[in-house]
N, C-alpha and C positions, 0 to 999 in steps of 0.2 A: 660152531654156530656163528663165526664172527660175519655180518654181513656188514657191506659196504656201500649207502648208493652217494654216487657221485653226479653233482649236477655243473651242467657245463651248456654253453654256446653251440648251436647247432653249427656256428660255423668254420669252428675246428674241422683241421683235416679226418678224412676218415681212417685214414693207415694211422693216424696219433690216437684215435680214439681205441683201437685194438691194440694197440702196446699200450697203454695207459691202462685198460683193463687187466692186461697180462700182467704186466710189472706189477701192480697195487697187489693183484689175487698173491704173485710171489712174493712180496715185502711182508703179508700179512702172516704168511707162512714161516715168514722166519723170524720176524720180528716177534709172533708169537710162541713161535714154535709146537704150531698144531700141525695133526696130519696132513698131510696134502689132498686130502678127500674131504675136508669138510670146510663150508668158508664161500662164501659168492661174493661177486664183486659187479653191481647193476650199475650200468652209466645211463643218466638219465638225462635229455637234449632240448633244449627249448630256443625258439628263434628271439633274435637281439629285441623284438616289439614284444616280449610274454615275460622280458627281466628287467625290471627296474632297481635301479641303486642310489645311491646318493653321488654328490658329482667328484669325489677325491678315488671314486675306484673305478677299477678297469671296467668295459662292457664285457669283456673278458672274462670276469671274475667266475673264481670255481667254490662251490659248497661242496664238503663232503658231512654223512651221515657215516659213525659206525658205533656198530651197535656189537656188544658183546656180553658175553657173562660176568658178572663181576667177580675179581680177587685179585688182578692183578694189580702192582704196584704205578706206585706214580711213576718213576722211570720209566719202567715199560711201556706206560702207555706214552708217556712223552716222547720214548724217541720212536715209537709207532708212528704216532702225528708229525714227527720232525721227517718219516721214512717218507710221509705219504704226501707233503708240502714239497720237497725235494722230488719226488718224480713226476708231480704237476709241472713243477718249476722246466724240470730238463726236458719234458717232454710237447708240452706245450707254450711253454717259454713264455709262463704267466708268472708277474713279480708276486713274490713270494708274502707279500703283501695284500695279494688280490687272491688269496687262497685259506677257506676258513674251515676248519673242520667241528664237529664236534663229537664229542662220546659218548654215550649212549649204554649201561649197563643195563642190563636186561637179567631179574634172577629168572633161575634156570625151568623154576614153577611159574612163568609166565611167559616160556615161549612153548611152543608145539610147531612140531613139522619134521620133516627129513626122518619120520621112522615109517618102518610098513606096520599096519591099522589092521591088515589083511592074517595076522601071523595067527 
């Protein structure tokens, strides 16, 4: 279930926005250590006039959403977050300062999706 949306500047390169999708969807994979079929990872782009910030951060700056079931420990998710700051940082070469995530536990009697309805 873990999804991921990622909000960013539209005017990031486009080839860094496809490794940045790729890399996260793998970080989360092992970071969590779920299967590799289950798990999205949506970048979401908005131009430099739809993002307002206060004046100590970049125009740059990235938000991440991740949302997942709850149990795992505070480590885990910490160095999740430390996994997913770290490949903002190298891949868009945004200070690691201008990169905020948050977490999102979702129980598992409150999400639906990704089954067949049809069986």
């Amino acid at each position: 279930m873990p999804f991921i949306k990622v909000h960013i500047s539209s005017l990031e390169a486009p080839a860094n926005k496809a490794l940045l999708v790729k890399r996260l969807r793998e970080v989360m994979v092992e970071e969590l250590q779920i299967n590799e079929k289950i798990g999205q990872v949506v970048l979401y782009e908005a131009k430099p006039q739809h993002r307002s910030i206060h004046t100590d951060r970049s125009d740059r700056f990235v938000f991440m959403e991740v949302y997942m079931y709850p149990g795992r420990t505070a480590e885990v998710k910490k160095m999740l977050m430390e996994s997913f700051v770290e490949e903002v940082h190298q891949i868009f070469h945004v200070d690691p300062r201008d990169i905020n995530c948050c977490l999102l536990e979702i129980p598992q009697d409150n999400w639906f999706g990704g089954i067949n309805i049809n069986k």
